[in-house]
Jmol script that loads the backbone (N, CA, C; Angstrom):
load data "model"
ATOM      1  N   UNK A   1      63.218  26.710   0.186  1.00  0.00           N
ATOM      2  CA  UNK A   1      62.175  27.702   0.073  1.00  0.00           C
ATOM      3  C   UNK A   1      62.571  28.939   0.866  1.00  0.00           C
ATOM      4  N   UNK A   2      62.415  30.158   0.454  1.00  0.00           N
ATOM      5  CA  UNK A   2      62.708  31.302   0.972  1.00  0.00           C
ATOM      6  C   UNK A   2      61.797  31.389   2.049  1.00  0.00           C
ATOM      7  N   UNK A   3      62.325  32.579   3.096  1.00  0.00           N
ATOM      8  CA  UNK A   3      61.294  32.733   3.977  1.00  0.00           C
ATOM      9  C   UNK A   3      60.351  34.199   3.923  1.00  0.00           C
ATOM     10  N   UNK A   4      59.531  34.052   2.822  1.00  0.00           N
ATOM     11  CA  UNK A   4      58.763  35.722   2.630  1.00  0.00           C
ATOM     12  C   UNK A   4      57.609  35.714   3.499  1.00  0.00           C
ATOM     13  N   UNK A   5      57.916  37.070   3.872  1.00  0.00           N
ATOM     14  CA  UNK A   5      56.451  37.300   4.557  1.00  0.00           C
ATOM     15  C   UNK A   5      55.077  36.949   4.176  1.00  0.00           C
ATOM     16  N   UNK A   6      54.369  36.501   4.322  1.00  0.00           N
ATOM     17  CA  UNK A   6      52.906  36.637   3.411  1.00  0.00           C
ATOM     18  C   UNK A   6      51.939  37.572   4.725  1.00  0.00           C
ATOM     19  N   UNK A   7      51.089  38.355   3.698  1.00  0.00           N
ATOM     20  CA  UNK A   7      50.225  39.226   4.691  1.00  0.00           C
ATOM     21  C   UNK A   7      49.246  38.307   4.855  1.00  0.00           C
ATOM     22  N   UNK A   8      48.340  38.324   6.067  1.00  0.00           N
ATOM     23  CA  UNK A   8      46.874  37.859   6.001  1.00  0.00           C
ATOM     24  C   UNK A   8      46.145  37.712   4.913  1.00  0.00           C
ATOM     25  N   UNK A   9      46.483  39.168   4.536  1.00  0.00           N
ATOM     26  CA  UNK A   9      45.185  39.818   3.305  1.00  0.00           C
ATOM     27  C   UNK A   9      45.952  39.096   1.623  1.00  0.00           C
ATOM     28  N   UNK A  10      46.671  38.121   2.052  1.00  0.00           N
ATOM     29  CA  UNK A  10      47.450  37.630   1.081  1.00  0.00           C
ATOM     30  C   UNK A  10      47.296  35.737   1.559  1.00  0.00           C
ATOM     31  N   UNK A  11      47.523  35.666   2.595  1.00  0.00           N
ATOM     32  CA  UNK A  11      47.478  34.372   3.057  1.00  0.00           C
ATOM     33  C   UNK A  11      46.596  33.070   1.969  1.00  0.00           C
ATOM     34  N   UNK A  12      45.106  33.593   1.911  1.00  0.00           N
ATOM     35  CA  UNK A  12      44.869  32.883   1.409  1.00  0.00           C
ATOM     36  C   UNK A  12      43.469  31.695   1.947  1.00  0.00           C
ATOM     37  N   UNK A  13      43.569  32.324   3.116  1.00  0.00           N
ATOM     38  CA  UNK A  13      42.825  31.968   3.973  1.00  0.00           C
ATOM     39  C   UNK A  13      41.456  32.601   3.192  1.00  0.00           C
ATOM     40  N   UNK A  14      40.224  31.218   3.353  1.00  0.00           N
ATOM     41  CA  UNK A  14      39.467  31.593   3.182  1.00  0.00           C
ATOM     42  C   UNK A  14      38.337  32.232   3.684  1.00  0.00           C
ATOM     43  N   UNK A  15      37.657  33.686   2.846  1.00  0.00           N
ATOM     44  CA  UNK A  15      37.463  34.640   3.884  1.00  0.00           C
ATOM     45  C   UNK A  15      36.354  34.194   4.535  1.00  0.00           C
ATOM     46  N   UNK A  16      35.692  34.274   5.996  1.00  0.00           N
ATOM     47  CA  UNK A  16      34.767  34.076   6.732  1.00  0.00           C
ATOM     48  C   UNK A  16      34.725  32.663   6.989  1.00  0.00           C
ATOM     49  N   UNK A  17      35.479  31.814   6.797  1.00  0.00           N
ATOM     50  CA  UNK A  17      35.939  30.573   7.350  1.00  0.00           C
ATOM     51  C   UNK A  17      35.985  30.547   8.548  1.00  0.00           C
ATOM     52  N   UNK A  18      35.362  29.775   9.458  1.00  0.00           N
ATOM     53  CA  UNK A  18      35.367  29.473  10.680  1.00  0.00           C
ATOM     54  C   UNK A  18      36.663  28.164  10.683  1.00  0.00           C
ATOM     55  N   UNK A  19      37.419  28.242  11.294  1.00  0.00           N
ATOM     56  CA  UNK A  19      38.280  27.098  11.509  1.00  0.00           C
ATOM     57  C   UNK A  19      38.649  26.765  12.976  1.00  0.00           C
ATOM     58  N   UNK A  20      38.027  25.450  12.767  1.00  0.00           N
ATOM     59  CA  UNK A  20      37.605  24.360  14.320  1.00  0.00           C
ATOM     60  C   UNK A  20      39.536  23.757  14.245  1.00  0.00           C
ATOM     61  N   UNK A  21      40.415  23.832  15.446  1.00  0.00           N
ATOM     62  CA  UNK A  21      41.620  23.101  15.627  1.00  0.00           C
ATOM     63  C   UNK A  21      41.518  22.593  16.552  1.00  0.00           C
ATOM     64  N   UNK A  22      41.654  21.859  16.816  1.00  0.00           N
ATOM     65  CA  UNK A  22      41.995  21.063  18.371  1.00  0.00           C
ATOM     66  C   UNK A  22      44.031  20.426  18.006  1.00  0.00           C
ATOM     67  N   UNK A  23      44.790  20.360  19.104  1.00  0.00           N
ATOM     68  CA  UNK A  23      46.244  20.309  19.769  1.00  0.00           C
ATOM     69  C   UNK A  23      46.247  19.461  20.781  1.00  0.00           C
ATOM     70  N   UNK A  24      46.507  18.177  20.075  1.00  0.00           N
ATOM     71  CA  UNK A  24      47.480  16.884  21.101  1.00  0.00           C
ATOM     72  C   UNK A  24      48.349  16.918  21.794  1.00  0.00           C
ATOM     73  N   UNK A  25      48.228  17.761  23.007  1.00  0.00           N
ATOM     74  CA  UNK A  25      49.949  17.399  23.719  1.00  0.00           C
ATOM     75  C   UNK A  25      49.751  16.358  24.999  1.00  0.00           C
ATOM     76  N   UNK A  26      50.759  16.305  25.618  1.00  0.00           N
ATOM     77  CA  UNK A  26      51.030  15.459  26.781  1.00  0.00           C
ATOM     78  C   UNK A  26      51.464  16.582  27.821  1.00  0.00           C
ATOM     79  N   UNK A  27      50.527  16.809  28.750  1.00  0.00           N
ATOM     80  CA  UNK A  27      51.227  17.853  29.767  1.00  0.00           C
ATOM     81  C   UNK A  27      52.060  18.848  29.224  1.00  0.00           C
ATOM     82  N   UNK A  28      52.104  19.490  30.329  1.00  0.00           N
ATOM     83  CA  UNK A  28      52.949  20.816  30.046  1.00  0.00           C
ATOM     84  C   UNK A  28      54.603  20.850  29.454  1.00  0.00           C
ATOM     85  N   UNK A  29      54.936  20.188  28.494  1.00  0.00           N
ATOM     86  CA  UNK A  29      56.426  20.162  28.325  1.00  0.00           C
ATOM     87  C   UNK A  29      56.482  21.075  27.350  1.00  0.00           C
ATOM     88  N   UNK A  30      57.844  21.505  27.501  1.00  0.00           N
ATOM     89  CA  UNK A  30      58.166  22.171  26.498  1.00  0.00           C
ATOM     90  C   UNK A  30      57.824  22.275  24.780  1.00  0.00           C
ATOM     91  N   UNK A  31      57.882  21.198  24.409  1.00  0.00           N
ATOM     92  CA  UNK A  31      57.183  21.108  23.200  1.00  0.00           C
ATOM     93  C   UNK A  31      55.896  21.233  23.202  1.00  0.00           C
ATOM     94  N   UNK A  32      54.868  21.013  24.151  1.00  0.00           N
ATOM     95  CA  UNK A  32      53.688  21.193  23.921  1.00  0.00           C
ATOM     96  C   UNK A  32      53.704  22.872  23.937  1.00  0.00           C
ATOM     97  N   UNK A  33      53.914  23.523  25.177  1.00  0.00           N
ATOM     98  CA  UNK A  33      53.529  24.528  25.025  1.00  0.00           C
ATOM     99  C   UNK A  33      54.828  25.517  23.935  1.00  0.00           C
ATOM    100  N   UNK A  34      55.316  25.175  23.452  1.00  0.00           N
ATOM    101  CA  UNK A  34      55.626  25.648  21.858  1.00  0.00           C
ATOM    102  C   UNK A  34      54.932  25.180  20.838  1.00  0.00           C
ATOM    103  N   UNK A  35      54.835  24.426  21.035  1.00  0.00           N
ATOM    104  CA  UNK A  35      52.995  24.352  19.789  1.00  0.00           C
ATOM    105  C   UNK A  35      51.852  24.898  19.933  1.00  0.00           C
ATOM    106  N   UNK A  36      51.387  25.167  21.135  1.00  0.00           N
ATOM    107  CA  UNK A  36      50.382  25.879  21.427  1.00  0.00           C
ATOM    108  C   UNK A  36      50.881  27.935  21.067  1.00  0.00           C
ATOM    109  N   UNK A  37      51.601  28.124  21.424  1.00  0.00           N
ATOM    110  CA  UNK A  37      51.921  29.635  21.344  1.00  0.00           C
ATOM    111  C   UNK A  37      52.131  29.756  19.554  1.00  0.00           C
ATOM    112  N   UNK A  38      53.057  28.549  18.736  1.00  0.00           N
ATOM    113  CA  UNK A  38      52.920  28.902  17.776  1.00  0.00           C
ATOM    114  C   UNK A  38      51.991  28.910  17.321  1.00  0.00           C
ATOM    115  N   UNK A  39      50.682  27.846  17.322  1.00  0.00           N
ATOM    116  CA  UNK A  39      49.350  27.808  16.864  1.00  0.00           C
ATOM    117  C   UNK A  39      48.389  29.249  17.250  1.00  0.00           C
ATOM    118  N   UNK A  40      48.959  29.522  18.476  1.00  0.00           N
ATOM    119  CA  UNK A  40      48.177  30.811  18.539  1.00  0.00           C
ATOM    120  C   UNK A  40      48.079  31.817  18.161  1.00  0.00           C
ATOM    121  N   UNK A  41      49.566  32.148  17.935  1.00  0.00           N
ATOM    122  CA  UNK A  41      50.279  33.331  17.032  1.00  0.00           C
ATOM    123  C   UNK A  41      49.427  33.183  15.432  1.00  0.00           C
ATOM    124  N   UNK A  42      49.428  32.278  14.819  1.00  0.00           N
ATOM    125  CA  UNK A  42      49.324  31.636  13.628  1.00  0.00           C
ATOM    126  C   UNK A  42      48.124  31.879  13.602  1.00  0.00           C
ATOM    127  N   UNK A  43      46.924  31.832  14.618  1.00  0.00           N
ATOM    128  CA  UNK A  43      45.181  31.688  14.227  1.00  0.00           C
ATOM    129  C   UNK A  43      45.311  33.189  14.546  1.00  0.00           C
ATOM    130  N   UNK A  44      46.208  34.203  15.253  1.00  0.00           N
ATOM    131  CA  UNK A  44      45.689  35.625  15.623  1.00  0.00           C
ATOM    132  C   UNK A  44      46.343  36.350  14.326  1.00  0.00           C
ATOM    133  N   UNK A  45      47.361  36.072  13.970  1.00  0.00           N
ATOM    134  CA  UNK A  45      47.828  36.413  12.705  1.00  0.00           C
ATOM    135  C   UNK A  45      46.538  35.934  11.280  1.00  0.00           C
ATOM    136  N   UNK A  46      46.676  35.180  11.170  1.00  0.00           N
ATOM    137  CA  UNK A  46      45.834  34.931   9.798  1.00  0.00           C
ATOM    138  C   UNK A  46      44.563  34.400   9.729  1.00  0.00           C
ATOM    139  N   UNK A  47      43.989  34.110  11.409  1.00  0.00           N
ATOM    140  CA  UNK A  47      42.876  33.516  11.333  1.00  0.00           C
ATOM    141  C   UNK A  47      41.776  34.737  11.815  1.00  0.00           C
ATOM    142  N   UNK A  48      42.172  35.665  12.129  1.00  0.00           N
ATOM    143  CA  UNK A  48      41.795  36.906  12.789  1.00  0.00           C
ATOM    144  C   UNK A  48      40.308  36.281  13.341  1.00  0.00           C
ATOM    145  N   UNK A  49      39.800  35.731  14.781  1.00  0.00           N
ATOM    146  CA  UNK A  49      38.819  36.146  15.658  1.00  0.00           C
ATOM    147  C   UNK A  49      37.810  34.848  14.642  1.00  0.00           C
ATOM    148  N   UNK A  50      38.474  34.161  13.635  1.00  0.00           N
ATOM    149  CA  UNK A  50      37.781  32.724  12.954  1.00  0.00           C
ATOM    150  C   UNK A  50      38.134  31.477  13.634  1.00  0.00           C
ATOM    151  N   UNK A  51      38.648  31.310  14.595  1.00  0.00           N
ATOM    152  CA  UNK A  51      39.529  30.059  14.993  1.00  0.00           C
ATOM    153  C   UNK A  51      39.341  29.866  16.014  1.00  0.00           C
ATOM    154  N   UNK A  52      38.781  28.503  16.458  1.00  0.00           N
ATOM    155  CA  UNK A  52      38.772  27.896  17.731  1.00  0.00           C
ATOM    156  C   UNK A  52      39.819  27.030  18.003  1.00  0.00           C
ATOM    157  N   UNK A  53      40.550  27.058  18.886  1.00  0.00           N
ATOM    158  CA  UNK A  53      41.557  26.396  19.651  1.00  0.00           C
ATOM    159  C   UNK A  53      41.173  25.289  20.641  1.00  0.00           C
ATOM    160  N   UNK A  54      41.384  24.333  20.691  1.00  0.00           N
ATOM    161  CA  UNK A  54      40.969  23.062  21.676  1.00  0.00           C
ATOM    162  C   UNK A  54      42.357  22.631  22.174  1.00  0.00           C
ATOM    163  N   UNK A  55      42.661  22.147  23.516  1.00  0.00           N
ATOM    164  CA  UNK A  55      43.790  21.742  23.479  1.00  0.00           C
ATOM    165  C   UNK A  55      43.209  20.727  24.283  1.00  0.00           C
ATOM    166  N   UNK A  56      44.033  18.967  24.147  1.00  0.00           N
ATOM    167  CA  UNK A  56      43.425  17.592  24.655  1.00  0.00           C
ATOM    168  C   UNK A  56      44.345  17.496  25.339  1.00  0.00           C
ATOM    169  N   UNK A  57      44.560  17.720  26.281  1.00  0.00           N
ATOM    170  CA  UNK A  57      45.634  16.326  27.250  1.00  0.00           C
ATOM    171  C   UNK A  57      45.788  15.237  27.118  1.00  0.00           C
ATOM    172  N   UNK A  58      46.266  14.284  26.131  1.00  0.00           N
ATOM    173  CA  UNK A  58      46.298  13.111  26.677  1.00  0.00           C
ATOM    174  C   UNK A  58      47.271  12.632  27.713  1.00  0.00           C
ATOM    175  N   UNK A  59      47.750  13.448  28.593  1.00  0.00           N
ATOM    176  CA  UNK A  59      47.870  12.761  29.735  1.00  0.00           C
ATOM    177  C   UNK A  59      46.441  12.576  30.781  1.00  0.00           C
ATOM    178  N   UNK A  60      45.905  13.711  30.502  1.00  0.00           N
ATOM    179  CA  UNK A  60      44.360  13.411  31.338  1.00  0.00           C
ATOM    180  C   UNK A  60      43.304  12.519  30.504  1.00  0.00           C
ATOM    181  N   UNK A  61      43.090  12.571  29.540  1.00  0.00           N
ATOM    182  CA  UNK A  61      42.525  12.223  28.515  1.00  0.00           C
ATOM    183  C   UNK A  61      43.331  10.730  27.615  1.00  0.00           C
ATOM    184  N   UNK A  62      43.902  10.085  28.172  1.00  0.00           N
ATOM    185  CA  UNK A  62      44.605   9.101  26.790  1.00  0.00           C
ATOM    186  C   UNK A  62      43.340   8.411  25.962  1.00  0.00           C
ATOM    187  N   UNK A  63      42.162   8.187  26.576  1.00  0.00           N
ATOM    188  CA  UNK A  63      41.044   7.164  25.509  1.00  0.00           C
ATOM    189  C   UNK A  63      40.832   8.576  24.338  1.00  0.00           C
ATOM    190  N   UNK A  64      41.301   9.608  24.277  1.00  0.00           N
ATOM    191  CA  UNK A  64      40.748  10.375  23.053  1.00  0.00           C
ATOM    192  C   UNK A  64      41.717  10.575  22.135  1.00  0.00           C
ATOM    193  N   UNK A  65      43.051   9.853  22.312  1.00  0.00           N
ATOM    194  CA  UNK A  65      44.023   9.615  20.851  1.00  0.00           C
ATOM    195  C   UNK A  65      43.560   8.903  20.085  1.00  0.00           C
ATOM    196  N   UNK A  66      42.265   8.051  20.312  1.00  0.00           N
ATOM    197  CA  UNK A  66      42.198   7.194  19.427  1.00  0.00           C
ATOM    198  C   UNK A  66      41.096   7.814  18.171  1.00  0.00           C
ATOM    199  N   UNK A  67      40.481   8.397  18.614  1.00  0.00           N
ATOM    200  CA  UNK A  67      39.664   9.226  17.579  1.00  0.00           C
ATOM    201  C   UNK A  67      40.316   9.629  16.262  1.00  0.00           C
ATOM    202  N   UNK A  68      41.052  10.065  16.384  1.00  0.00           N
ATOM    203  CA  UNK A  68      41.893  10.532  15.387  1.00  0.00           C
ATOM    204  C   UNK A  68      43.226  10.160  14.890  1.00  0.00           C
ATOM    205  N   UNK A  69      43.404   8.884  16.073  1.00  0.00           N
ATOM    206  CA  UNK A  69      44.310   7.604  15.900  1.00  0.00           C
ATOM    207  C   UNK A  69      45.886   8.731  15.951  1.00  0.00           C
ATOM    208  N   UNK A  70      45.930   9.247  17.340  1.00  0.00           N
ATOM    209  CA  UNK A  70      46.998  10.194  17.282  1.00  0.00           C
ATOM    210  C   UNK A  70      48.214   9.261  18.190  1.00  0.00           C
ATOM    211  N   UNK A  71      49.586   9.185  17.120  1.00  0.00           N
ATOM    212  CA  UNK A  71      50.462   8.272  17.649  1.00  0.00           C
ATOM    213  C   UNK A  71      51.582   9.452  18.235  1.00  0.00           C
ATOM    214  N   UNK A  72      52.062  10.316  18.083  1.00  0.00           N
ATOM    215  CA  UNK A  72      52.858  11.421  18.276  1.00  0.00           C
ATOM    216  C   UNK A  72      52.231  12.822  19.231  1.00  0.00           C
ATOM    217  N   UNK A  73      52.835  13.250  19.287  1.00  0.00           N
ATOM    218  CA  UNK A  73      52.539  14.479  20.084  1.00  0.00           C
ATOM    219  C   UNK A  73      53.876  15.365  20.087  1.00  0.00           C
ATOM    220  N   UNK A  74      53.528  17.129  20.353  1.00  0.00           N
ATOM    221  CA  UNK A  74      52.011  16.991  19.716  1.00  0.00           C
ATOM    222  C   UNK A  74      51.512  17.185  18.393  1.00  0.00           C
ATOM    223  N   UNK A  75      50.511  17.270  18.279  1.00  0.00           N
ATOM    224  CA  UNK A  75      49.892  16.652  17.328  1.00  0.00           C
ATOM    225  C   UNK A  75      48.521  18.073  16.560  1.00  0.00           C
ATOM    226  N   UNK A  76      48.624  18.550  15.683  1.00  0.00           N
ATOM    227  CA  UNK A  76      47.373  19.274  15.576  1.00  0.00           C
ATOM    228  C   UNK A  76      46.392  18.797  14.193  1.00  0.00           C
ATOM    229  N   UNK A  77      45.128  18.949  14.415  1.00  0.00           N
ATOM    230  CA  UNK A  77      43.587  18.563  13.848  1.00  0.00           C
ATOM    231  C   UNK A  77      43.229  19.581  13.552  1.00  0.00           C
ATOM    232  N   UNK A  78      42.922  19.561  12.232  1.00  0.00           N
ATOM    233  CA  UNK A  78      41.833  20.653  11.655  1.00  0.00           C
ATOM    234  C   UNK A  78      40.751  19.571  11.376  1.00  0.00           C
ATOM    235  N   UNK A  79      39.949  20.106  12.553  1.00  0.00           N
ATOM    236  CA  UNK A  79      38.985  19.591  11.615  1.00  0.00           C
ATOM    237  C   UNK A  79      37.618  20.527  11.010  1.00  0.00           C
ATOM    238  N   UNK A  80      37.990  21.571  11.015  1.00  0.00           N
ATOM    239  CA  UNK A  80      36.975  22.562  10.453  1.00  0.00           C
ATOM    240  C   UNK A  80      38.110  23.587   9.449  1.00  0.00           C
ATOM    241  N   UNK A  81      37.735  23.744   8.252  1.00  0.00           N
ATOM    242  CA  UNK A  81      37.097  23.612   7.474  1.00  0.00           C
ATOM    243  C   UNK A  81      37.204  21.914   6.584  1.00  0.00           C
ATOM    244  N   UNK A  82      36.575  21.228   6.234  1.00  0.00           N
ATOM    245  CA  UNK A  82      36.424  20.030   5.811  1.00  0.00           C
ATOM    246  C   UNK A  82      37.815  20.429   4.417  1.00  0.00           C
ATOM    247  N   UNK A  83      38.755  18.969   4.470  1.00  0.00           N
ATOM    248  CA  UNK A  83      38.416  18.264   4.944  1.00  0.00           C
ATOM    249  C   UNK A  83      39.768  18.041   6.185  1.00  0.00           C
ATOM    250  N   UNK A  84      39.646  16.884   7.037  1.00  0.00           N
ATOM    251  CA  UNK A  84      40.513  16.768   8.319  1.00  0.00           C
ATOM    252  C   UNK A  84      42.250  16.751   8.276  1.00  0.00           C
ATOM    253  N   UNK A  85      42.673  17.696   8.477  1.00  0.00           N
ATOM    254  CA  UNK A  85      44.023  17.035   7.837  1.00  0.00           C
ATOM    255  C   UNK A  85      44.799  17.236   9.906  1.00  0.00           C
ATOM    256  N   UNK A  86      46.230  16.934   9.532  1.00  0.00           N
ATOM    257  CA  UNK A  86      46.841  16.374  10.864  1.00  0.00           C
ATOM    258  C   UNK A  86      48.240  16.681  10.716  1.00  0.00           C
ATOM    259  N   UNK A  87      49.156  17.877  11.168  1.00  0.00           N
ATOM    260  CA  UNK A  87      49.991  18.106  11.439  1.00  0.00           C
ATOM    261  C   UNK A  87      50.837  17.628  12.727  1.00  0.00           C
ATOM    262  N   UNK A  88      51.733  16.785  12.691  1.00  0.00           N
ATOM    263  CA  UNK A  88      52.886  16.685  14.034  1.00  0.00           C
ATOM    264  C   UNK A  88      53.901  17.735  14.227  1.00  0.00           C
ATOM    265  N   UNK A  89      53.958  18.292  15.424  1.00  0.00           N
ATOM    266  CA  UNK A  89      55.395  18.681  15.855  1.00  0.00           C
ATOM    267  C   UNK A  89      54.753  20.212  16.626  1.00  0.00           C
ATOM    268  N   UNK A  90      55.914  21.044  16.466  1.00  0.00           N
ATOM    269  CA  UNK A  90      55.783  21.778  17.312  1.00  0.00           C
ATOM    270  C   UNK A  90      55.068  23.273  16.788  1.00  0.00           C
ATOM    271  N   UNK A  91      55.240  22.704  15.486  1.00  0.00           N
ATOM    272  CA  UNK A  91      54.703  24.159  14.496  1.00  0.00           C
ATOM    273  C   UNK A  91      55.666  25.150  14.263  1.00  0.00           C
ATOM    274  N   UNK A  92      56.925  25.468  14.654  1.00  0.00           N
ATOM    275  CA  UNK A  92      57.706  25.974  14.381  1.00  0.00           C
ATOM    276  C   UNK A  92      57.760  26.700  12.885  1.00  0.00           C
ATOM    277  N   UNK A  93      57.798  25.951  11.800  1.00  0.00           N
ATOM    278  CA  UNK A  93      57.244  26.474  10.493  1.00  0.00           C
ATOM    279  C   UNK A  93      56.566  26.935  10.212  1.00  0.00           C
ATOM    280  N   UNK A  94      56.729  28.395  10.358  1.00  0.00           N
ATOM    281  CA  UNK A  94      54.771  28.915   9.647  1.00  0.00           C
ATOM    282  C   UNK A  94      54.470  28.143   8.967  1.00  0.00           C
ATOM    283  N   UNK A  95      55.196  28.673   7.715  1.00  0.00           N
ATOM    284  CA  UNK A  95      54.810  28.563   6.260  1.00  0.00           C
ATOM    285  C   UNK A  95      54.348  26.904   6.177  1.00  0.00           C
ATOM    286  N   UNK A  96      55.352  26.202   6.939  1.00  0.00           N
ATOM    287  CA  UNK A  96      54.725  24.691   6.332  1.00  0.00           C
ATOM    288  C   UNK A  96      53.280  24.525   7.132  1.00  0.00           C
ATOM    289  N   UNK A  97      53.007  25.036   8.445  1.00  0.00           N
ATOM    290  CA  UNK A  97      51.617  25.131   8.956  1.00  0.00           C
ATOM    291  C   UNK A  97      51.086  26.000   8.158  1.00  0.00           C
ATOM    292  N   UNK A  98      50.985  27.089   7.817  1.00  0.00           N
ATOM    293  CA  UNK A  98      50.056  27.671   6.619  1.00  0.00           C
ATOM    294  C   UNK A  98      49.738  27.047   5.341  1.00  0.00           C
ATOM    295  N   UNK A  99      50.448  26.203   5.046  1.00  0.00           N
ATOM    296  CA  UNK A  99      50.389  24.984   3.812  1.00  0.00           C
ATOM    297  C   UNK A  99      49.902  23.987   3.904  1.00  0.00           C
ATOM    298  N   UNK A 100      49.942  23.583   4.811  1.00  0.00           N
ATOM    299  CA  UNK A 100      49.405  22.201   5.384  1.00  0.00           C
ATOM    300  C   UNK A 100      47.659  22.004   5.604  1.00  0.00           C
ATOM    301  N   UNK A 101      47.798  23.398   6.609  1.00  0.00           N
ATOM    302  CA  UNK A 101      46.045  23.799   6.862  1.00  0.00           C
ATOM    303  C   UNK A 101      45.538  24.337   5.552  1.00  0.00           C
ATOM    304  N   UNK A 102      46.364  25.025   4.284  1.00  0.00           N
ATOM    305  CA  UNK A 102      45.528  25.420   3.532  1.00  0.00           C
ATOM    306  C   UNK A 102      44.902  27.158   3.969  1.00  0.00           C
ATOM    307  N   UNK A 103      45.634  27.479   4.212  1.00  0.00           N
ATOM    308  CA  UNK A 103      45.660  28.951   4.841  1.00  0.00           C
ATOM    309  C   UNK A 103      46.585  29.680   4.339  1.00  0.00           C
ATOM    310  N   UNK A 104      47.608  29.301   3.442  1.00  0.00           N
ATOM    311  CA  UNK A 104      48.527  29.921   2.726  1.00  0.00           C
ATOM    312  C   UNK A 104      48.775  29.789   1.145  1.00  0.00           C
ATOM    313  N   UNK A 105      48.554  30.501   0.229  1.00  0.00           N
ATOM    314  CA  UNK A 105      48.599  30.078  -1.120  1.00  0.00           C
ATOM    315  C   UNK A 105      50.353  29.669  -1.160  1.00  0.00           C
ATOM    316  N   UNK A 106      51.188  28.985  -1.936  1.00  0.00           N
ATOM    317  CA  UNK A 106      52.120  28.706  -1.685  1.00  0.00           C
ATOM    318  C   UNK A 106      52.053  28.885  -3.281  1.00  0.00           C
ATOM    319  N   UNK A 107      53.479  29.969  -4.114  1.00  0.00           N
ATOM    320  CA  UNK A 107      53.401  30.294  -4.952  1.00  0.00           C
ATOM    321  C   UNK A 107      52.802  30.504  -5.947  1.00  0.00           C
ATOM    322  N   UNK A 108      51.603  31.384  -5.677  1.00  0.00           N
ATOM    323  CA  UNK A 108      50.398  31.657  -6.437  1.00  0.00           C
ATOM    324  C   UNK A 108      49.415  30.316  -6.276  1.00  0.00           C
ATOM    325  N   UNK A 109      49.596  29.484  -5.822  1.00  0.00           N
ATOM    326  CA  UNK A 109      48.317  28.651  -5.908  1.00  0.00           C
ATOM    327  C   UNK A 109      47.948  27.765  -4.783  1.00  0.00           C
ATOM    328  N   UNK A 110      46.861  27.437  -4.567  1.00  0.00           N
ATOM    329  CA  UNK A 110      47.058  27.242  -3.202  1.00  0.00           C
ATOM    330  C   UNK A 110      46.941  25.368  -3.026  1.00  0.00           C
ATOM    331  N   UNK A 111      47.888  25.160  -2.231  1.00  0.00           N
ATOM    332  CA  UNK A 111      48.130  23.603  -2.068  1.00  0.00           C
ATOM    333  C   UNK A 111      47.173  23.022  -1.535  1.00  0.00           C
ATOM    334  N   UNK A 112      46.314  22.419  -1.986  1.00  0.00           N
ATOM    335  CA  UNK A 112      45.125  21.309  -1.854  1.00  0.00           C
ATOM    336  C   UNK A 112      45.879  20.024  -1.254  1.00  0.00           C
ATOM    337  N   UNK A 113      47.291  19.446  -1.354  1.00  0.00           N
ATOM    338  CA  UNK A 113      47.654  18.391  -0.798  1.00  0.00           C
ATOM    339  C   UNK A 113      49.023  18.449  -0.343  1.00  0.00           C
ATOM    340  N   UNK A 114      49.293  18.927   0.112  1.00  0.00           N
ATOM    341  CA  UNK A 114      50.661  19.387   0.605  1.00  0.00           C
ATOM    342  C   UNK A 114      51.680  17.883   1.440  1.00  0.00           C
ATOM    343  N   UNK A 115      50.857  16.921   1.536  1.00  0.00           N
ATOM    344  CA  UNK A 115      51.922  15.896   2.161  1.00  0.00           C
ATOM    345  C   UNK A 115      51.483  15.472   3.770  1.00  0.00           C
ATOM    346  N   UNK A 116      50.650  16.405   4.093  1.00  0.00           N
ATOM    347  CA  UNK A 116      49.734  16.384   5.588  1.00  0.00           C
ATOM    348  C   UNK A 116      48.952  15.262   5.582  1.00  0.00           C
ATOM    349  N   UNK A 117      49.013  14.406   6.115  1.00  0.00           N
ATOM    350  CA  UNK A 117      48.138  13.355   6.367  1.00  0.00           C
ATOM    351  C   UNK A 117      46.458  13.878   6.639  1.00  0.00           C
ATOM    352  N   UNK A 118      45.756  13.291   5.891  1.00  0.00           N
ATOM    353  CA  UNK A 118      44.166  13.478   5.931  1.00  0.00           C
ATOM    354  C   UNK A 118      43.653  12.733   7.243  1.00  0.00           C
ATOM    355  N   UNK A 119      42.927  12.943   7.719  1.00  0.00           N
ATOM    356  CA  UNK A 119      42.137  12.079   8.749  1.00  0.00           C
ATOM    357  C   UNK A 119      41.627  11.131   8.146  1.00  0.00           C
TER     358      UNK A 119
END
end "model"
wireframe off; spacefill off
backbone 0.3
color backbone group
């Protein structure tokens, strides 16, 4: 897959969507906080001022992996807009995080099931 820009105003994102995320990491390691900066970049880019960010520790927190039965880290939850889906890793991929959440039309149409595990 090529790597094209997509604008916001192209993204796909639906407009006035509030989108609830919460981010599984384990302490401050490197991979966590590269998932967090990419996720952030990603909700200020295309989510413009719609997006809540949660981030869980399960190092402070381990009884709340189980909610969402999170085996990896880290780990990100949409769970707003319905329905729950669950990305691993670091987010590095826009495009496959814009696909995944459903925030990116992916060649004219927009992927309803992209391979993201549902909650």
């Amino acid at each position: 897959m090529e790597n094209e820009e997509i604008s916001p105003e192209q993204s796909g994102a639906m407009v006035g969507t509030f989108w609830s995320l919460r981010l599984y990491v384990a302490g401050q390691t490197p991979k966590s906080l590269e998932a967090f900066a990419n996720l952030k970049k990603i909700c200020e880019e295309y989510l413009q001022g719609r997006c809540e960010i949660e981030v869980v520790d399960l190092l402070e927190n381990p009884h709340l992996a189980r909610e969402y039965q999170i085996v990896a880290i880290p780990t990100l939850i949409r769970k707003l807009p319905q329905p729950i889906k669950k990305i691993i890793g670091t987010l590095v991929d826009t495009e496959r995080v814009l696909v995944g959440l459903n925030i990116q039309a992916s060649s004219g149409k927009m992927m309803q099931d992209s391979g993201v595990r549902r909650g």
